[in-house]
C-alpha positions as CSV (number, residue, x, y, z in Angstrom):
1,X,-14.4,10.7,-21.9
2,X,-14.5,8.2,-19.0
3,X,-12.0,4.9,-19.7
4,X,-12.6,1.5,-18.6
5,X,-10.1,-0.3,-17.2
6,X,-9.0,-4.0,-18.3
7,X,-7.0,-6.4,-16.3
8,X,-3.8,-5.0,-17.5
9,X,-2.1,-2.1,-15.4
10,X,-2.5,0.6,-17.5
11,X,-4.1,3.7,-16.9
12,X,-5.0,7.0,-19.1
13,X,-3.0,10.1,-19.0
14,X,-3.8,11.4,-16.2
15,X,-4.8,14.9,-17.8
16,X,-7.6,12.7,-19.8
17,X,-10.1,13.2,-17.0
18,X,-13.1,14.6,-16.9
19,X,-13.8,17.9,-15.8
20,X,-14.9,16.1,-12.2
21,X,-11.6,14.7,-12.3
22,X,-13.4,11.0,-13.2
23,X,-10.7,9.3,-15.4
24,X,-11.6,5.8,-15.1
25,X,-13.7,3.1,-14.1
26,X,-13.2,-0.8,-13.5
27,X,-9.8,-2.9,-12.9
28,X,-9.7,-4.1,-9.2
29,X,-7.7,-2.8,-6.4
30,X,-5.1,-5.3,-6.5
31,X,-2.0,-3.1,-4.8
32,X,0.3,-3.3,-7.7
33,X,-2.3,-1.2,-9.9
34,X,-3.2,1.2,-6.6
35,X,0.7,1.7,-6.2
36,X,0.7,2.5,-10.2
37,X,-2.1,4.5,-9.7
38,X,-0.6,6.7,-7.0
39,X,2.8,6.8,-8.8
40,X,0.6,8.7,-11.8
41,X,-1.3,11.0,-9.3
42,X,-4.4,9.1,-9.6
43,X,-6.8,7.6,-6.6
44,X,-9.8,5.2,-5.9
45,X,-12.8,6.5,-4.8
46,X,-16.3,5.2,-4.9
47,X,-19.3,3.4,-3.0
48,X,-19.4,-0.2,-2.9
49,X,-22.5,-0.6,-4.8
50,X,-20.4,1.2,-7.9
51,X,-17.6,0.6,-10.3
52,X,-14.5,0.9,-8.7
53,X,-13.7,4.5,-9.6
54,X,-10.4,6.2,-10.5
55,X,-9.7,10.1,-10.0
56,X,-7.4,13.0,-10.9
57,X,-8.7,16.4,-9.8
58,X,-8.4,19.1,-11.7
59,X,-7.0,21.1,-8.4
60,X,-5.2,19.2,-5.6
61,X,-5.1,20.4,-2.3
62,X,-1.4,19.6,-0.5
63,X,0.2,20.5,2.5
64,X,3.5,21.3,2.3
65,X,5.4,19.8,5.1
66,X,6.1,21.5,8.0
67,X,3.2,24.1,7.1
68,X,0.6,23.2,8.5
69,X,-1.5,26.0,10.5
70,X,-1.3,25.5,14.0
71,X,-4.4,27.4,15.2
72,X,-4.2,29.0,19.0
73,X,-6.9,26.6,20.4
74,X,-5.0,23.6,18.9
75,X,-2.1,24.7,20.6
76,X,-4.2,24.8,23.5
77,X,-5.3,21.3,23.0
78,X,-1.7,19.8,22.6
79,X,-0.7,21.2,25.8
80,X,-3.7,20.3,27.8
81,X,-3.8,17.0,26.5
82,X,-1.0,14.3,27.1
83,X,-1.3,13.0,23.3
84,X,0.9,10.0,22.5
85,X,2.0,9.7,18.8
86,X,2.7,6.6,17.3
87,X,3.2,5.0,13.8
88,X,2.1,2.2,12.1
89,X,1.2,0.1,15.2
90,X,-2.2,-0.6,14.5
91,X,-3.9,-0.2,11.1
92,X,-6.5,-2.1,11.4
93,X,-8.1,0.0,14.3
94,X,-7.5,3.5,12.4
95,X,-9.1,2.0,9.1
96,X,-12.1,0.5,11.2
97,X,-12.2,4.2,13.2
98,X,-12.0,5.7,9.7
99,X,-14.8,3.9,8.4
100,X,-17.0,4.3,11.5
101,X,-16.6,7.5,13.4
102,X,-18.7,9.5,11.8
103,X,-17.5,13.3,10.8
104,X,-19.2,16.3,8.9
105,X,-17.1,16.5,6.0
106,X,-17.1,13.4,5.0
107,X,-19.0,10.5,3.5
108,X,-18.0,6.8,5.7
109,X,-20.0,4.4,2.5
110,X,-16.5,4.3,0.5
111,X,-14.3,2.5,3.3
112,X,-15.7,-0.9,1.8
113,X,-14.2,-4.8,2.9
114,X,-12.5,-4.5,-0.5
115,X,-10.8,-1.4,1.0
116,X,-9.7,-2.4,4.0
117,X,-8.5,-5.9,2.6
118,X,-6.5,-4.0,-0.5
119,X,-4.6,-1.3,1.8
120,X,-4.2,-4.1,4.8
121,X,-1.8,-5.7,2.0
122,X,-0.2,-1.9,0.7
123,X,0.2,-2.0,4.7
124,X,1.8,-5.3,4.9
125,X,3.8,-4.1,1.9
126,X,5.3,-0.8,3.5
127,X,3.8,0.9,1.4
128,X,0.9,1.7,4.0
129,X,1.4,4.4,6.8
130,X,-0.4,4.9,10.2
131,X,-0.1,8.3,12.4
132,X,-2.2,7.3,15.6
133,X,-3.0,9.6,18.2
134,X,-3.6,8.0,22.3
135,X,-4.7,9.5,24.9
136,X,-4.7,7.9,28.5
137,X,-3.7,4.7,26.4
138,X,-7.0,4.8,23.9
139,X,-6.5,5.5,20.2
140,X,-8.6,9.0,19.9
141,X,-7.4,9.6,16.6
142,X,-5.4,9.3,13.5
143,X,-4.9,9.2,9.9
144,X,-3.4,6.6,7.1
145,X,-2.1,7.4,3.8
146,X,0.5,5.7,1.1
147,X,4.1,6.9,0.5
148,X,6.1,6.4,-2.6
149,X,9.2,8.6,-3.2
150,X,9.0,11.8,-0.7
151,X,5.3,12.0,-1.9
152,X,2.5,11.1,0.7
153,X,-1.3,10.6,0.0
154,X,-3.6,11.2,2.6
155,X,-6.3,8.7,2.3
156,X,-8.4,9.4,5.7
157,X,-8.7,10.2,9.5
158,X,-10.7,10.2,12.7
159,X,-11.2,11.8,15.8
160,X,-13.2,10.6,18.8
161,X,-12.0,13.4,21.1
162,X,-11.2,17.2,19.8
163,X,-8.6,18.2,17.7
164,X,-6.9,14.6,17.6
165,X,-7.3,14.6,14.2
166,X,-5.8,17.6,13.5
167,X,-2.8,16.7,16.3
168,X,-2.1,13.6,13.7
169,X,-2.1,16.0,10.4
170,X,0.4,18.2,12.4
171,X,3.0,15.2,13.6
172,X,3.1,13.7,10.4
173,X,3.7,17.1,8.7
174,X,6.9,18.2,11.2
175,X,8.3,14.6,10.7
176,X,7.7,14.5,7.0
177,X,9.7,18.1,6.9
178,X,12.5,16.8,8.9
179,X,12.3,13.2,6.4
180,X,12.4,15.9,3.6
181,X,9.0,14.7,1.7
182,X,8.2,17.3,-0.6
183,X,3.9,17.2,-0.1
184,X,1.0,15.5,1.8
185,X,-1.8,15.1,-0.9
186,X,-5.4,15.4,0.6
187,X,-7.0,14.6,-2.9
188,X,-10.3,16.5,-2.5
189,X,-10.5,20.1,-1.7
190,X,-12.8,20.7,1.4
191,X,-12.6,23.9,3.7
192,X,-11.0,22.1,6.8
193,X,-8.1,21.2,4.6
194,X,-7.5,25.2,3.8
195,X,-8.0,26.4,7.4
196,X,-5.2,23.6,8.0
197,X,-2.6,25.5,5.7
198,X,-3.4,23.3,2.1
199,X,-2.5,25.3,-1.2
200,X,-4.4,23.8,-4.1
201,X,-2.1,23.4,-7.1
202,X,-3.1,22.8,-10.7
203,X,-2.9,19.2,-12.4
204,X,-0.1,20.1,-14.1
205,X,1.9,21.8,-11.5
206,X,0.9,18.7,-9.1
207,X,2.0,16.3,-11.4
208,X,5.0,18.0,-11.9
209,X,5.4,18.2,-8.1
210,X,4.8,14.6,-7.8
211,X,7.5,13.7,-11.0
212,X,10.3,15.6,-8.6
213,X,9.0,13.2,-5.3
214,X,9.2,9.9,-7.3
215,X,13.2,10.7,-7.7
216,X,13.5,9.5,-4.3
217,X,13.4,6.2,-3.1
218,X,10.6,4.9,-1.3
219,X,11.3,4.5,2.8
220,X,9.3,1.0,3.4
221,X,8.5,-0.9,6.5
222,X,7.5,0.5,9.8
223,X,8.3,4.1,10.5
224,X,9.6,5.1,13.2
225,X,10.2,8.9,14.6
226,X,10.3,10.5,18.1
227,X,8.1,12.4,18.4
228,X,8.9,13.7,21.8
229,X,11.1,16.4,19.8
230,X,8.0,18.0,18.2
231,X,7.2,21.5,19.2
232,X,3.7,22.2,20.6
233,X,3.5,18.0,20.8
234,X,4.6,17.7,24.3
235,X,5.1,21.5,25.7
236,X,3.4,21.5,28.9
């Protein structure tokens, strides 16, 4: 059975969904209902043509922090390339890349207006984080996401040169160990999450997972971490 939403913020039990992991349909995306829907282990996705669409997989793929795989020819990369990490200093740019670059996994359509205005405010909110990846001074890749508790859901990421993508997924992870977050949710399984070290959990065991993170407070506002203290990051 697929629920429609009303204007309140309420959503199903999560273990209501379909066998898709379609739960709902409707509501807007107004943040405190995406923040409620996060908080339950539940996500938007859909085209902008549709019904807003509301998700809980039956398996979530999650990287546990601090182990993600670091392959021997992105190793390579990190220490070719002079990489610059930084946080949160431009979402705008790594949305607009994330609904632009194109990739091979992935479909762009869903990164709507209504996305990008809805998450902007998350963003505003601290809610909202950035992992962007420079090289020679030109953002070449990155990844945004929303944290609540020591939980944080990978929305999407880019790449315009090589393994930047990849280079964002890997800071984020070491700092997230070091911040003691307990997963990285990457919502949909897809191969290039696996090769990166994800281990797909059940609904329930996710749930339960996510339950343990939302003991935690929230760490809002800009994040800051150096990242110069990363291994593989800036070995030369």
């Amino acid at each position: 059975m697929i629920f429609s939403l009303t204007d309140e913020y309420i959503f199903p039990h999560p273990e209501l969904s379909e066998d898709s992991g379609l739960l709902a349909v409707g509501g807007d995306l107004d943040p405190q209902r995406l923040l409620l829907a996060y908080a339950n282990g539940i996500f938007p996705w859909f085209n902008p043509e549709d019904e807003i669409m509301w998700w809980s997989s039956p398996f979530r793929p999650v990287f546990i922090p601090g182990k993600v795989k670091v392959s021997k020819s992105l190793r390579a990369s990190m220490r070719k390339h002079k990489f610059e990490i930084k946080l949160d200093s431009n979402f705008k740019e790594v949305i607009e890349n994330c609904a632009t670059v194109e990739r091979k996994d992935q479909d762009l359509t869903w990164i709507s207006d209504e996305i990008k205005d809805s998450y902007q405010v998350l963003f505003d909110l601290g809610y909202l984080h950035t992992v962007e990846v420079y090289l020679e001074g030109k953002m070449v890749g990155g990844l945004y996401g929303v944290s609540l508790g020591r939980a944080f859901f990978g929305e999407s990421m880019f790449q315009t040169v090589s393994d930047a993508s990849k280079v964002a997924l890997f800071a984020l992870s070491e700092m997230l160990k070091e911040w003691e977050f307990l997963f990285i949710d990457s919502q949909v399984s897809n191969p290039h999450s696996y090769r990166m070290g994800a281990r797909e959990l059940t609904k329930k065991d996710f749930l339960s997972l996510l339950t343990n993170s939302l003991d935690f407070d929230t760490i809002r506002g800009k994040w800051e971490y150096d990242f110069t203290k990363v291994s593989y990051l800036y070995a030369r």
